[in-house]
C-alpha positions in Angstrom: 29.0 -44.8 57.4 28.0 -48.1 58.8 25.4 -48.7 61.3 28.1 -48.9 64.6 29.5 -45.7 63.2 27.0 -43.8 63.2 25.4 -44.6 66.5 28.8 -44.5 68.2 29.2 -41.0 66.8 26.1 -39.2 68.4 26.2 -40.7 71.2 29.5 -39.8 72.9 29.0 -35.7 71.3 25.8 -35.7 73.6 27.6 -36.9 76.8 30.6 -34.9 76.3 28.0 -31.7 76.3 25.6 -33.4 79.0 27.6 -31.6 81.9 26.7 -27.8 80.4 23.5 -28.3 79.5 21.4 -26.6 82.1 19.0 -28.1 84.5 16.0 -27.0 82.1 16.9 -28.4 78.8 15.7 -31.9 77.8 17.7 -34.9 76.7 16.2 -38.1 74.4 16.4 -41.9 75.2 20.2 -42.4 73.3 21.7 -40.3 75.9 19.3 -41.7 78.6 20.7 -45.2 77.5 24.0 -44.3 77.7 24.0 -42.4 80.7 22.9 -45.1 83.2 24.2 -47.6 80.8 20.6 -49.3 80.0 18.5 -50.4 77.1 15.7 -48.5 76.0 13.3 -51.6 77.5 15.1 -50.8 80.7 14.4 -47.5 80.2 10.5 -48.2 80.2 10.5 -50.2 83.0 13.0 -48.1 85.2 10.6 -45.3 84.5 7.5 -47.4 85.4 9.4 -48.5 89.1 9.6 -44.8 89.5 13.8 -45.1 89.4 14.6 -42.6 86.4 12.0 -39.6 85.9 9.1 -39.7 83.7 9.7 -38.3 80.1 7.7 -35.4 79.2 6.3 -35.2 75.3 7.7 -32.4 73.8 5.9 -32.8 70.6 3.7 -35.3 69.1 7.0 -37.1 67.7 9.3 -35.8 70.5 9.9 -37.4 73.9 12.5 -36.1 75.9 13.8 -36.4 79.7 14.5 -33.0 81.8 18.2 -32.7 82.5 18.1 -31.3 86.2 15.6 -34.7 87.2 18.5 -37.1 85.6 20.8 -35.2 87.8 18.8 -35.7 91.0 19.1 -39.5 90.0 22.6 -39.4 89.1 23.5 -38.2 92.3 20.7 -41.0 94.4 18.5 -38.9 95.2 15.1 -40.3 94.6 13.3 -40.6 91.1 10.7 -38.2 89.9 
């Protein structure tokens, strides 16, 4: 499977699911990205201007964004 494949595969799955996932569970910076349509540098800084929420470390390796806040900024309502 070539790199486009592969990124265009797990991408879209995540998406498609993001509207069940509940308010508490977590989402990582692909799905971030795709959701407001943004790099992962755009990422960093929108999170530094305080306009997407501020990832919380799961696990030493693991950072991850809390579903219900990306909601709240989906629907413009204020960051964080």
């Amino acid at each position: 499977m070539n790199r486009r494949t592969a990124s265009s595969a797990t991408v879209p799955d995540a998406l498609r699911n993001f509207q069940a996932l509940p308010d508490a569970a977590f989402v990582r910076l692909p799905v971030v990205c795709a959701l407001f349509g943004i790099s992962p540098a755009t990422t960093g800084r929108w999170v530094k201007k305080s306009l997407l929420p501020t990832p919380r470390r799961l696990s030493e390796a693991i950072t991850a964004w809390n579903v219900g806040e990306l909601r709240k900024v989906l629907r413009g309502e204020a960051g964080q």
